[in-house]
C-alpha positions in Angstrom: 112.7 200.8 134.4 113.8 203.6 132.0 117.6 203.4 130.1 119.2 206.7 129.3 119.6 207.9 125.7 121.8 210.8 124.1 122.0 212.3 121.3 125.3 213.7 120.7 126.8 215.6 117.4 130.5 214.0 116.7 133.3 215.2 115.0 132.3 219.1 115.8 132.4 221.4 118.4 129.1 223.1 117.7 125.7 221.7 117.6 123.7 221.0 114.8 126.8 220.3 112.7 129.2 217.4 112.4 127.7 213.6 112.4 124.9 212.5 114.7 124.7 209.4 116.5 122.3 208.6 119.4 124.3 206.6 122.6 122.5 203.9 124.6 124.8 203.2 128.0 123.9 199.6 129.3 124.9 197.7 132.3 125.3 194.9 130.8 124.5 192.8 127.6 121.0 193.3 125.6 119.1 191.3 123.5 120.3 192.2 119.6 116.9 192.8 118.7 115.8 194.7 121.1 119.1 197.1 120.3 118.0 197.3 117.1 114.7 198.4 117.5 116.2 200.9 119.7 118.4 202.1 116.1 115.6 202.4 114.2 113.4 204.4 116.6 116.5 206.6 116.6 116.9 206.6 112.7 120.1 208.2 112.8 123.1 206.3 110.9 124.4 204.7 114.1 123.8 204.2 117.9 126.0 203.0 120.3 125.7 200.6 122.8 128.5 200.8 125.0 128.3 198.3 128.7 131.2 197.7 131.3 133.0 194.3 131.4 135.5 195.0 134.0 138.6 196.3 134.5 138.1 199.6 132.7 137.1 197.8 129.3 134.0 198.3 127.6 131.8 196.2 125.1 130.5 198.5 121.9 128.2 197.5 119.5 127.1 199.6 116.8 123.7 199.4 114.3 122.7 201.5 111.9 118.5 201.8 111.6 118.9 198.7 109.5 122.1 196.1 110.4 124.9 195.9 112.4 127.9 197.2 111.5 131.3 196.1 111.9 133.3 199.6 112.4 131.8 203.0 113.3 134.3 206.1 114.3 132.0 208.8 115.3 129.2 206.6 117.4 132.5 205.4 119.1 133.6 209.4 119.7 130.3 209.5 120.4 130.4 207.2 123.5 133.3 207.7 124.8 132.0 211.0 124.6 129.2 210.2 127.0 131.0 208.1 129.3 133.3 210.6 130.4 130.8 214.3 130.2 128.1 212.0 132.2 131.3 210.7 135.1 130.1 206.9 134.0 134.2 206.4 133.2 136.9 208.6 134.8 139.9 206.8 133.2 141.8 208.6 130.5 141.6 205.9 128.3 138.4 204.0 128.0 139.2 200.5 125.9 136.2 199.5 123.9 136.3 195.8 122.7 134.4 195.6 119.5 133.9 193.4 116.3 136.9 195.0 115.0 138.8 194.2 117.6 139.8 196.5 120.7 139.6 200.3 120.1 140.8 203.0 123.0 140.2 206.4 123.1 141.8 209.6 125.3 141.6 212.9 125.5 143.7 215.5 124.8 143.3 219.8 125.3 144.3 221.3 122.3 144.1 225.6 122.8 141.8 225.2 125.0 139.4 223.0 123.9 139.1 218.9 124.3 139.3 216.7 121.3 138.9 213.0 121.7 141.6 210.7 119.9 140.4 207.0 119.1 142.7 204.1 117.9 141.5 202.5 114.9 143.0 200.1 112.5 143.9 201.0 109.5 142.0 199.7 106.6 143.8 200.7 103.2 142.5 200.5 99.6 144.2 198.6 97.1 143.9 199.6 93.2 140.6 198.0 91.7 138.7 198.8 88.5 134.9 199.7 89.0 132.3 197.4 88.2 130.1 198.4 85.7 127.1 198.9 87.5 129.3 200.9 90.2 130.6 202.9 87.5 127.0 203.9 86.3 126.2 205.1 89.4 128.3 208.0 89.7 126.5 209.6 86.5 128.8 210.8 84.4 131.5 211.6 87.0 135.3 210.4 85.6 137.1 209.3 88.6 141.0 210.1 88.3 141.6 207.0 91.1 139.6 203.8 92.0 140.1 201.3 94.7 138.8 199.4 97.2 139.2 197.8 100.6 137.4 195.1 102.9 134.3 198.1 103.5 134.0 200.0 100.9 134.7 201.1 97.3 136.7 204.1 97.4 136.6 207.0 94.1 139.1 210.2 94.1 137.8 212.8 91.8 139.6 215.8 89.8 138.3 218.5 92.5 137.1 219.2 96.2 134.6 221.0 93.8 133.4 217.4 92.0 132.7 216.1 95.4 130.8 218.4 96.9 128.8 218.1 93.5 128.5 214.5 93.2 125.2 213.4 93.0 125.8 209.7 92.9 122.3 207.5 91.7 121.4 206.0 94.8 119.4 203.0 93.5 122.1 201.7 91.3 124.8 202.3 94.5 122.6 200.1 96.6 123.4 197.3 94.5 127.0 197.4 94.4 128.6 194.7 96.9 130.5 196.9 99.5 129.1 199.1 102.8 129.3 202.0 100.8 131.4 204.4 98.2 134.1 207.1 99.4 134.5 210.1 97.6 137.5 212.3 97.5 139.5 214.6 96.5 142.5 216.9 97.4 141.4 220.1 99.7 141.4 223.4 98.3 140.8 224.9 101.8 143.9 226.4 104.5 144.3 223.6 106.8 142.6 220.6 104.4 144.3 218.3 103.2 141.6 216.7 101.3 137.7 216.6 101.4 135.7 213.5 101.1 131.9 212.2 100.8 130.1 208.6 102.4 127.7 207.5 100.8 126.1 203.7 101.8 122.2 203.3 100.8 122.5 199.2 100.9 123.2 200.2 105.1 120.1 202.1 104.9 122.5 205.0 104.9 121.9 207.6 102.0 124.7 210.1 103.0 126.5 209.9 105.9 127.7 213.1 107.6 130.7 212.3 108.9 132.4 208.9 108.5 135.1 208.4 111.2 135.7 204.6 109.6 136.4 206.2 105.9 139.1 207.7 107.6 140.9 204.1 108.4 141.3 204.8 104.3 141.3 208.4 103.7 144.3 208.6 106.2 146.9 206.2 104.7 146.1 206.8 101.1 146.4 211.0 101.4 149.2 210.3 104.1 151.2 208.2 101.5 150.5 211.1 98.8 151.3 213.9 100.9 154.1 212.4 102.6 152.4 213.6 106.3 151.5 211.6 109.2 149.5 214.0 110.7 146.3 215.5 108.5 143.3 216.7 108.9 140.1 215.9 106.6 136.8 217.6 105.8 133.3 215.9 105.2 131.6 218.0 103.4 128.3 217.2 103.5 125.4 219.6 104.1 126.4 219.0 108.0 130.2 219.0 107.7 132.6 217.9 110.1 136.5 218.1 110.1 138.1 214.5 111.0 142.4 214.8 112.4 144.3 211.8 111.5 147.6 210.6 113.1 148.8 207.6 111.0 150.8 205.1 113.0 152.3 201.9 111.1 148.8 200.2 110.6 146.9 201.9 112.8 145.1 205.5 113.0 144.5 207.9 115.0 140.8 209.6 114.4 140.6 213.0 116.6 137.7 215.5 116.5 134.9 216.7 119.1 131.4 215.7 120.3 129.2 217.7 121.7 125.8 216.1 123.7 122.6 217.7 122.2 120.0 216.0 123.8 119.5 213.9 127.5 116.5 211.3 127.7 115.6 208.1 128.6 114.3 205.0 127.1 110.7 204.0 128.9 
């Protein structure tokens, strides 16, 4: 019995660009190990295994090649993404229960086009000095901000032009006890409010394109310094991908769009 498989770009409206994450619809529950074979065949930073549990809510579980993780925003674009292009859900919300609790997406045409919106908690950073062998790692970089929350450690550097230089040493980072380092800075783009980088090796994650989950951060600490509930983000990694925030009270709206690259099945 084959199992169908996408591979779908998130967070973009092109191919080949934004984050992406391979989707893995099920009827029902599968064996963790198996799904996680299934990740690292895939060897992309996340798939998604999304399976009906009635009354229009779905289970989601998320690994990278390596673990499971907790929170992913562009696998979960991702399959909500699938479940609607392929007719699997017709709702306009699809509720996803996950290890972060429940998560909802809808859809929305903005000039034309359809971005997805999902519901995430927010997860905000709170001021925290860099341990030493954190602060090591990002090689001679002087951070102007440091903090951290329950994921990750997160930096803000002096320029959108530091982070897309940052060259953090990846050994060292691996080390450090979080799921990975966020890197920002304010944008210097039209229409950015600020840029950031993912970085999370110990997730077997060197860089990650597109990090809807950095957002839970990135949102309510540039929302509180802009004084905006409404922003939009860029990732710019060597693939890229603009992230739209809507920050409501302690949650946060992620919006972008996926795009489905590849059909296939599992034999």
């Amino acid at each position: 019995m084959t199992q169908p498989l996408f591979h779908v770009d998130a967070f973009t409206d092109r191919p080949f660009a934004g984050n992406p994450a391979a989707v893995c619809p099920l009827d029902g529950p599968a064996d963790a190990a198996w799904m996680q074979s299934v990740a690292a065949e895939m060897n992309l930073s996340e798939t998604a295994f999304p399976w009906p549990e009635g009354d229009g809510v779905w289970r989601l579980r998320w690994f990278t090649p390596t673990v499971e993780v907790d929170l992913c925003g562009h696998a979960t674009l991702a399959a909500a993404h699938v479940l609607w292009s392929e007719g699997v859900a017709d709702a306009p919300e699809i509720a996803f229960e996950t290890r972060s609790g429940r998560l909802t997406a809808t859809r929305e045409a903005i000039q034309g086009k359809s971005r997805i919106w999902l519901d995430f908690p927010a997860v905000t950073a709170k001021l925290a000095p860099l341990p030493d062998e954190l602060q090591r790692a990002l090689c001679g970089m002087r951070p102007i901000y440091t903090g951290k929350n329950a994921m990750d450690w997160v930096v803000e550097l002096v320029s959108a032009d530091h982070v897309r230089r940052f060259q953090p040493d990846l050994a060292l980072l691996a080390r450090v006890k979080a799921r990975g380092l966020v890197v920002t800075a304010a944008g210097d783009a039209p229409g950015v409010d600020f840029v950031s980088r993912f970085f999370a090796p110990a997730a077997g994650i060197d860089e990650d394109p597109v990090t809807g989950s950095a957002h839970c951060c990135l949102g309510p600490l540039w929302g509180e310094r802009l004084k905006k509930t409404d922003l939009t983000g860029y990732q710019c990694s060597a693939r890229g991908g603009a992230v739209h925030m809507r920050l409501k009270g302690d949650r946060v709206h992620l919006g972008g769009a996926a795009v489905t690259v590849v059909r296939g099945e599992i034999c």
